[in-house]
C-alpha positions as a Markdown table, in Angstrom:
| # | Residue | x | y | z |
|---|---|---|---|---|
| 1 | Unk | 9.1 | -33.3 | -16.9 |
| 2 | Unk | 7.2 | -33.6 | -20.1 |
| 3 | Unk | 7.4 | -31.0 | -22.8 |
| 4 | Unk | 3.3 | -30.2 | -22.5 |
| 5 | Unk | 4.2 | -29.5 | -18.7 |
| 6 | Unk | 6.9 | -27.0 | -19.6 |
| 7 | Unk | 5.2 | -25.3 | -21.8 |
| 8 | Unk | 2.1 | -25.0 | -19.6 |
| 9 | Unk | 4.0 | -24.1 | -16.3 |
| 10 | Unk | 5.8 | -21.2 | -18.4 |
| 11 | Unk | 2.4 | -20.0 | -20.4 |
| 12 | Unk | 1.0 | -19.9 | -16.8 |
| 13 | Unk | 4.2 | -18.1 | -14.9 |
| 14 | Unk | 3.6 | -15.6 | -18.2 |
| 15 | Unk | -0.4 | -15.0 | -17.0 |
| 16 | Unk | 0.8 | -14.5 | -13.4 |
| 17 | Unk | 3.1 | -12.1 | -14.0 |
| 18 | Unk | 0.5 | -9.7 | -15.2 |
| 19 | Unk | -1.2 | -8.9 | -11.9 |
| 20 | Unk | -0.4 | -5.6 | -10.8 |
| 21 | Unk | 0.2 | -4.4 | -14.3 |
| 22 | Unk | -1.2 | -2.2 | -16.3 |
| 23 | Unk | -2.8 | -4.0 | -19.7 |
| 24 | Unk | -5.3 | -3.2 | -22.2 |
| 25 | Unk | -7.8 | -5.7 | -22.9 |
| 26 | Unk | -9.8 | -6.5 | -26.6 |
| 27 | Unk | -13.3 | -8.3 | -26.3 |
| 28 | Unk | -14.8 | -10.2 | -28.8 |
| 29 | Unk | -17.4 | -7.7 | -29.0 |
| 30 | Unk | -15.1 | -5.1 | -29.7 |
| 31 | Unk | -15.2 | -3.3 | -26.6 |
| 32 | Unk | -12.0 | -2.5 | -25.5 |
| 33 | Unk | -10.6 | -1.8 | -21.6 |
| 34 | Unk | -7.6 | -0.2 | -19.7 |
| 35 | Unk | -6.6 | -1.3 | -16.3 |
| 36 | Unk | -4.2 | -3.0 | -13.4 |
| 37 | Unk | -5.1 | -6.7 | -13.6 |
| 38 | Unk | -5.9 | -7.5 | -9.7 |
| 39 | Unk | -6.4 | -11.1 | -10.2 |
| 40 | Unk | -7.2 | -13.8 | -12.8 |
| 41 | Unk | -7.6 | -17.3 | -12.8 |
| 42 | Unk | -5.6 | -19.2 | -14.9 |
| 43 | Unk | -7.7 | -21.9 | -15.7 |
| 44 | Unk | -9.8 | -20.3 | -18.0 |
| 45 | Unk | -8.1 | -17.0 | -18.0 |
| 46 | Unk | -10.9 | -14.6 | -16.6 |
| 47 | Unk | -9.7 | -11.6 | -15.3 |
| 48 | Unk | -10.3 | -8.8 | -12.6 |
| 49 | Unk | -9.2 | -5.2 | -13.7 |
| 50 | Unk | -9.0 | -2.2 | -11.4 |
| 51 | Unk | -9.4 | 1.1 | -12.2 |
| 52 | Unk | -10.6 | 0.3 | -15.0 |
| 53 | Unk | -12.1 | 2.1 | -18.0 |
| 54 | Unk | -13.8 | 1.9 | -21.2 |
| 55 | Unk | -11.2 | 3.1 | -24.0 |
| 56 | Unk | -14.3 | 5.4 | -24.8 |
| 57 | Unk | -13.8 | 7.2 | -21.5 |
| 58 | Unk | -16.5 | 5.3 | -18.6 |
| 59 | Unk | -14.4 | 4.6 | -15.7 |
| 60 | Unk | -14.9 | 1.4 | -13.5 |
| 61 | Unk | -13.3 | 0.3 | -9.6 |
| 62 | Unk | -13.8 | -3.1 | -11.1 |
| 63 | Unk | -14.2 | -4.9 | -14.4 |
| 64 | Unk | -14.6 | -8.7 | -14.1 |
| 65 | Unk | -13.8 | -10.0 | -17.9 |
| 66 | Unk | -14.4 | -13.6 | -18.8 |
| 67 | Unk | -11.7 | -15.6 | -20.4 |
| 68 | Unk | -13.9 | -16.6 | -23.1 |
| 69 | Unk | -14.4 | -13.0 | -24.2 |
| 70 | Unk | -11.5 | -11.9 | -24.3 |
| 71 | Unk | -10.0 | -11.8 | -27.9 |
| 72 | Unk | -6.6 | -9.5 | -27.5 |
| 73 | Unk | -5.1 | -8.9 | -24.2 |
């Protein structure tokens, strides 16, 4: 196996192990969210969050976030 495909497979195994876990998630545009991630897609690293919420209090059942926006996670 080449060393790219390592390196993908275990950057991808990383991603996956994040759904059902709480994370906190910095957007580009500053806002910032809390939530369980429910499920993403790891080819361009979107995300769906679950009881979600705004870190300045609004609550949401579910946030879709876009990979592209997402500058901290």
């Amino acid at each position: 196996m080449r060393l790219s495909a390592i390196i993908s497979k275990r950057f991808s195994d990383e991603l996956s192990s994040l759904v059902g876990k709480k994370v906190r998630v910095t957007l580009s545009s500053g806002a910032r969210f809390e939530g369980v991630v429910a499920a993403l897609n790891p080819s361009d690293y979107s995300l769906w969050l679950a009881e979600a919420r705004e870190l300045d209090g609004e609550f949401y059942e579910r946030v879709f976030i876009s990979g592209k926006s997402i500058e901290y996670l």
